[in-house]
C-alpha positions, 0 to 999 in steps of 0.5 A: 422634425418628422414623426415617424410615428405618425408617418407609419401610423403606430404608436410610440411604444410598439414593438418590432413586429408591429412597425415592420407589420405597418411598414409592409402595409403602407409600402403596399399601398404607396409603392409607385409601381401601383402609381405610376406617375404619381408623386404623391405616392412615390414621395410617401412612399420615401417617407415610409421606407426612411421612418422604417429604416430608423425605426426599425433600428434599435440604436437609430430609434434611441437616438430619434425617440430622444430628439423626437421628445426634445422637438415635442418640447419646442413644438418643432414637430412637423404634422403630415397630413396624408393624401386619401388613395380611393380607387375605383373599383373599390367604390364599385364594390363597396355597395355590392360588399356591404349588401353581402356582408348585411346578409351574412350578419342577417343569416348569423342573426337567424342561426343564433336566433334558432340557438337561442330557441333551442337552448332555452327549450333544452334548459325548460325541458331540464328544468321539467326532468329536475323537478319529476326527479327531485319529486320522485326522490320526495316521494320514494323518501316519504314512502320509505318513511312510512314504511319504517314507521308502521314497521316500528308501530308493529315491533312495539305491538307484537313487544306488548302483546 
C-alpha cells in the first residue's frame, strides 16, 4: 500500500490547506510540461494527483487513514524513494545567491551592531540623567530640611525670649 503522506511529504495529522498547499507545490515541480520526455517526472506526478484526490476527500481519507494503519500493523506499507530534480541554472546561481545572501546577513550584522551601540549610550546616558535627578531631588530634600530646621530653632528662641 502507498502512503500518500509521504507521497505529498505532510504529516499525518495536516489539515486541508496544508495538503492542497503540498499538492500545488509538488505538482509545480513534477508537471511533465516541465519534463518533457521524462518518466520519472510524469509518473510522480500521478502519484501526487492520485494521494491528493484521496486526500483531499474527507470520506475517502477516513477510509484510507483507517487501512493505512491496518497495513502499518502488517508492515505492508510500501517506502518510496523520490528521484532528486537539480537543475542547471540552479547550480549557477546558487554560488553567486549564496554570496548575496553572506552580504545581507553581514550588512544586517552591521545595522544591528550600530543598534546595539546606540542603545546602550542612550541607556548610559539614561542612566547619568537618573542619577543628576535623583541627586538633586536629595539635595533640594536636604535643603528643604534644614530650612525647616533653623526655622523651628528660631520660633523656639523668639517663644524663649
Amino acid at each position: 500500500m502507498k502512503n500518500y503522506y509521504r507521497i505529498l511529504e505532510i504529516s499525518h495529522s495536516a489539515c486541508s490547506s496544508t495538503i492542497k498547499q503540498a499538492y500545488r507545490k509538488l505538482a509545480k515541480q513534477w508537471h511533465p510540461d516541465l519534463h518533457e520526455n521524462s518518466e520519472t517526472a510524469h509518473h510522480w506526478f500521478k502519484e501526487i494527483t492520485e494521494a491528493y484526490e484521496i486526500l483531499s476527500n474527507g470520506n475517502k481519507k477516513v477510509a484510507y487513514d483507517f487501512k493505512l494503519r491496518k497495513a502499518i500493523v502488517t508492515k505492508r506499507v510500501v517506502t518510496i524513494h523520490k528521484p532528486i530534480v537539480k537543475t542547471a541554472k540552479k547550480e549557477q546561481n546558487s554560488l553567486e545567491d549564496y554570496q548575496q545572501r553572506i552580504e545581507q546577513l553581514m550588512q544586517q550584522h552591521q545595522k544591528l551592531l550600530h543598534k546595539n551601540k546606540k542603545m546602550a549610550e542612550y541607556y548610559r546616558n539614561k542612566e547619568q540623567k537618573a542619577k543628576t535627578f535623583y541627586d538633586t531631588f536629595r539635595e533640594n530634600r536636604e535643603q528643604a530640611y534644614q530650612a525647616m530646621k533653623n526655622n523651628l530653632h528660631q520660633v523656639k528662641k523668639k517663644k524663649i525670649l
